[in-house]
Steps between C-alpha positions, in 0.01 A plus 500: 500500500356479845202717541151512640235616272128623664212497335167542508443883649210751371262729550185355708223670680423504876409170610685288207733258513844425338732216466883563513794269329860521559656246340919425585721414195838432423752282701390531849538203738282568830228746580453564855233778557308660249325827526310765348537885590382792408526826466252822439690860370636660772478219737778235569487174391312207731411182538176388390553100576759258525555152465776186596615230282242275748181722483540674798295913448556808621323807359486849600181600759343730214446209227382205758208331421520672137801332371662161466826433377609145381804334332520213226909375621442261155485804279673712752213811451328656827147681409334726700113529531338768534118566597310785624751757373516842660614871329789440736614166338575753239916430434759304283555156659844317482554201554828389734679114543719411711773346413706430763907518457376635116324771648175673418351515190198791392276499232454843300140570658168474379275767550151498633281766510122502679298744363064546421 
């Protein structure tokens, strides 16, 4: 079965940091981009950072400087670091991969939640 599977969401206080996995399984040939989005209730989904097969970041203007996203192509898993984490980082984060002709593939979200 081809999936992606996040991991490694919470609850963390104002300030903390978190590390995010999405690791890509089944028969898949090529990744091209990799992403993570997110989205808070009520509020449409959005990118939070994205990633190519070479390195090459993007993120969104609201998480520079706070977050870094980086891929392993060996074990084919992206991770997202997170640092200084606001109230507003508050959302379920899913992971997206490109596939090219295959498509897009999503994860089933991970949800993180800043709170004191």
């Amino acid at each position: 079965q081809v999936q992606l599977v996040e991991s490694g969401g919470g609850l963390v206080q104002p300030g903390g940091s978190l590390r995010l996995s999405c690791a890509a399984s089944g028969r898949i040939f090529s990744i091209n981009d990799m992403g993570w989005y997110r989205q808070a209730p009520g509020k449409q989904r959005e990118l939070v950072a994205l990633i190519s097969s070479s390195g090459t970041t993007r993120y969104a203007d609201s998480v520079k400087g706070r977050v870094t996203i980086s891929r392993d192509n060996a074990k084919r898993t992206a991770y997202l670091q997170m640092n200084s984490l606001k109230p507003e980082d508050t959302a379920v984060y899913y992971c997206n991969a490109d596939r090219g002709l295959m498509g897009f593939l999503w994860g089933q979200g991970t949800q993180v939640t800043v709170s004191s």
